[in-house]
C-alpha positions in Angstrom: -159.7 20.2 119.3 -156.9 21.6 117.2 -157.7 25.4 118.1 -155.8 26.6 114.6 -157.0 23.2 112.5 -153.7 22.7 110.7 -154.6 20.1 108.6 -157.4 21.6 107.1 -156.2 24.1 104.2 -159.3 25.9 102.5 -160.6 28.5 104.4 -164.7 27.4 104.5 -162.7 23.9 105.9 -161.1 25.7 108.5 -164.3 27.5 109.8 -166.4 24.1 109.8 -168.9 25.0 107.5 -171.4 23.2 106.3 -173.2 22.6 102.4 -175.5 25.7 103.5 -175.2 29.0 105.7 -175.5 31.9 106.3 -172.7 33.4 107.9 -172.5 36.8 110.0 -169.0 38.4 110.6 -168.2 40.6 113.3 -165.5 42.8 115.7 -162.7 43.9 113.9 -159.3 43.5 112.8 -160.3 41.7 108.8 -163.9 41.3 108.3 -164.4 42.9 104.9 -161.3 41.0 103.8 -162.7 37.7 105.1 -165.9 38.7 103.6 -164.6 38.6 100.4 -161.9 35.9 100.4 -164.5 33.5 102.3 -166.7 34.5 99.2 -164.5 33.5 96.4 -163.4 30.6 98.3 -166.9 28.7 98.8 -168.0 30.5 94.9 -164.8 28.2 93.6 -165.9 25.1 95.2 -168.6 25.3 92.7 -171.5 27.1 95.2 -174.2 30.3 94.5 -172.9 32.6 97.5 -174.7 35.9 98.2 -172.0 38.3 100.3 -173.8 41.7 101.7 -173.4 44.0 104.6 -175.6 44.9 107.3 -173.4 47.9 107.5 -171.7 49.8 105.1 -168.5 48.6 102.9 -166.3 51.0 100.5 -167.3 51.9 97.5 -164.7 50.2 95.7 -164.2 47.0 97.7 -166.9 44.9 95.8 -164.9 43.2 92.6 -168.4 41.0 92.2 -171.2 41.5 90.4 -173.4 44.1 92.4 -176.9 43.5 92.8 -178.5 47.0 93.5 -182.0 45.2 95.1 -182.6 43.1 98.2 -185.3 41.3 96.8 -185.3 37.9 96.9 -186.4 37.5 93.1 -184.1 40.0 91.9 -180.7 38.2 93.8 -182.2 34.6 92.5 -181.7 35.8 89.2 -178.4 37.2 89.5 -177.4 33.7 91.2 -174.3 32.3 89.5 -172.2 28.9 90.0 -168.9 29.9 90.5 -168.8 33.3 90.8 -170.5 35.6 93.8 -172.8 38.4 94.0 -173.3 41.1 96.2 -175.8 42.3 97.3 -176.7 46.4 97.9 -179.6 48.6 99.4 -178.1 51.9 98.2 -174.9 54.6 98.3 -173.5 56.6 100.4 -170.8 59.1 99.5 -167.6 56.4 99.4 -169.9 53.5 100.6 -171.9 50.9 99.7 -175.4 50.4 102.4 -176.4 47.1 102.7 -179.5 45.5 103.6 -181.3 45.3 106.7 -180.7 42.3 108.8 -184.2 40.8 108.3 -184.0 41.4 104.2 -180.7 39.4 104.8 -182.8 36.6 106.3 -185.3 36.3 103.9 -182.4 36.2 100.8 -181.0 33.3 103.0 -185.2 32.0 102.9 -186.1 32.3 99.9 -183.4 31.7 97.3 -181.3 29.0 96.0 -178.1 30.4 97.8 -175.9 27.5 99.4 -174.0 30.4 101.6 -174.9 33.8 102.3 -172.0 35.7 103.8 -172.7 39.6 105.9 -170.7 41.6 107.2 -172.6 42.5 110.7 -169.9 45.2 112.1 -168.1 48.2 111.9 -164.7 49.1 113.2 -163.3 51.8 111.4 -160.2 49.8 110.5 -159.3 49.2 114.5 -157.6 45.8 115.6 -161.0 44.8 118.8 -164.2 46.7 119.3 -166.7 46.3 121.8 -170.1 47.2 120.7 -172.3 50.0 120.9 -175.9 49.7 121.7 -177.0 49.7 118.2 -174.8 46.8 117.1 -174.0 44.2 115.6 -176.4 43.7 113.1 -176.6 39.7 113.0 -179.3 38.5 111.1 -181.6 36.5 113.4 -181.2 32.9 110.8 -177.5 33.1 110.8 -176.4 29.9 111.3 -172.5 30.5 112.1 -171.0 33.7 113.4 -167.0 34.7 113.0 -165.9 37.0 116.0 -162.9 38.5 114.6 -159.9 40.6 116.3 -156.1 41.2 115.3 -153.4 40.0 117.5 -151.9 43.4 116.5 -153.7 44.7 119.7 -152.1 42.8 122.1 -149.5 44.4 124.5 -151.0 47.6 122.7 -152.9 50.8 124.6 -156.3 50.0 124.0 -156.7 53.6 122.7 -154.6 52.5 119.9 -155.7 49.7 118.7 -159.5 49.7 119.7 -162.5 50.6 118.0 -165.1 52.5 121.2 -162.5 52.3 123.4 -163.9 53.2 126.3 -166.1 50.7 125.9 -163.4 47.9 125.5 -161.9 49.6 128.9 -165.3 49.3 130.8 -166.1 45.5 129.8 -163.1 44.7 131.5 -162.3 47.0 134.0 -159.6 48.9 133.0 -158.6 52.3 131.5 -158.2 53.5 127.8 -154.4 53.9 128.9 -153.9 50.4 129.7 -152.7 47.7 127.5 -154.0 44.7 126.7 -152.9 41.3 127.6 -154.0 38.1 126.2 -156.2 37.7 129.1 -158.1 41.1 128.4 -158.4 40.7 125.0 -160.3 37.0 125.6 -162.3 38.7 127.9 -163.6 41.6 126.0 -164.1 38.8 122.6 -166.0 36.4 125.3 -167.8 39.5 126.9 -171.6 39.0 126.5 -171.7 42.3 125.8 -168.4 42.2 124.1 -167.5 39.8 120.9 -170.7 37.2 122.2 -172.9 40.5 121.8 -176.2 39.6 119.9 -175.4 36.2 118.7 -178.1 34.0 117.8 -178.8 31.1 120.6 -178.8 28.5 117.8 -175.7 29.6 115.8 -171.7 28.3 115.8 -169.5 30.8 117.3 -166.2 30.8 115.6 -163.0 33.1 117.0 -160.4 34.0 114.4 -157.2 35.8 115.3 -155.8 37.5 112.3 -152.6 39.4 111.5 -150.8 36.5 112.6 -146.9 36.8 112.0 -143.7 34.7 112.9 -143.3 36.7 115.6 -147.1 36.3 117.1 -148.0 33.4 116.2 -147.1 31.6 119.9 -149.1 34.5 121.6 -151.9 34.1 119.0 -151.7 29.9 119.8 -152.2 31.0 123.9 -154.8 33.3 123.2 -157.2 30.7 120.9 -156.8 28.1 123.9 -158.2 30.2 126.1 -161.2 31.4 123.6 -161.9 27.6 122.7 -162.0 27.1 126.7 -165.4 28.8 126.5 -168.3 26.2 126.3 -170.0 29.2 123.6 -166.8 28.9 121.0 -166.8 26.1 118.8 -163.4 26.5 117.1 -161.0 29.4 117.4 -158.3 29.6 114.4 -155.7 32.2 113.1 -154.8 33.8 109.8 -152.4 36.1 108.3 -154.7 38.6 107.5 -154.3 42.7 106.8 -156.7 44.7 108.8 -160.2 46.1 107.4 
């Protein structure tokens, strides 16, 4: 398999989706951006999309239509061909909460939505994470689940580009100090208690690499064969992608 699918130009193409899912996002390095591009991407193909968090997003990064209830009757109606919504459970000085993972399941149960995409994860803007105990927050029906990272972090410390990092530093044995090689970065994303953390048994995992440049895209190549080598990952791709 093609681990950066080439031929295949629209970003819902490139992940493998299919006419209905509901997909989780997680680790760090461009989920809220992907949150929101995947959005507007599968809302122009002529689909009702639901976007939410399980976490908390800014207060300003929603452009869509906000729906201020979790209900299931309340998104229904605010379901619109063509254009997203998103779904809140409340505020937060300069954030937006989002719903709890099993409210997120039951929006995916019990309304018309052809994709429901949720942000699972935090990472305070860092390039890799590993989790805490508390997290992700996947909802238990998601169907596909995104482990995302920047290639930014590799050759880096891993104080300096990681989100807990002395977590990332115990999954793989090493210091905060040290940098990270390709090698260590796939092995903190393919960590069961790394970027496989908390995934449901029945659900796609798909590895994106983002912050892709000129200048890392052969690394960022190397480092997706050795994701997609993983009998767990179904496709690993890259994308040029700002961190957030």
């Amino acid at each position: 398999m093609d681990a950066r699918h080439g031929s295949l130009t629209s970003l819902p193409q490139r992940l493998g989706l299919a006419a209905r899912e509901l997909v989780a996002i997680v680790g760090a390095g461009g989920k809220s951006t992907l949150l929101f591009d995947l959005g507007r991407d599968l809302a122009a193909a002529g689909t009702r999309v639901i976007l939410t968090t399980t976490t908390r997003v800014g207060a300003n990064q929603p452009a869509e239509p906000i729906c201020w209830s979790a209900d299931p009757a309340a998104v229904e109606a605010a379901l619109d061909r063509g254009n997203p919504v998103f779904v809140a459970g409340g505020r937060v000085p300069g954030k937006i909460v989002g719903p709890s993972a099993a409210e997120v399941d039951l929006l995916f149960e019990r309304t018309r939505a052809d994709h429901v995409v949720v942000e699972a994860d935090g990472a305070a803007g860092r390039a890799i994470k590993a989790p805490a105990d508390h997290e992700p927050v996947i909802p238990c029906a998601s169907t596909t689940v995104v482990v995302v990272a920047s290639i930014a972090a590799a050759g880096q410390a891993i104080s300096a580009v990681a989100h807990r990092p002395e977590r990332v530093a115990a999954l793989i044995g090493s210091r905060p100090d040290d940098r990270l090689s390709l090698e260590a970065m796939a092995a903190v994303l393919l960590h069961p208690s790394g970027g496989l953390k908390g995934i449901p048994e029945g659900a796609r995992v798909v590895m994106m690499l983002t912050g892709v440049t000129p200048a890392t895209e052969e690394p960022a190549i190397s480092l997706t064969a050795i994701l997609l080598a993983h009998p767990r990952v179904e496709r690993a791709i890259t994308r040029t992608l700002h961190r957030g």
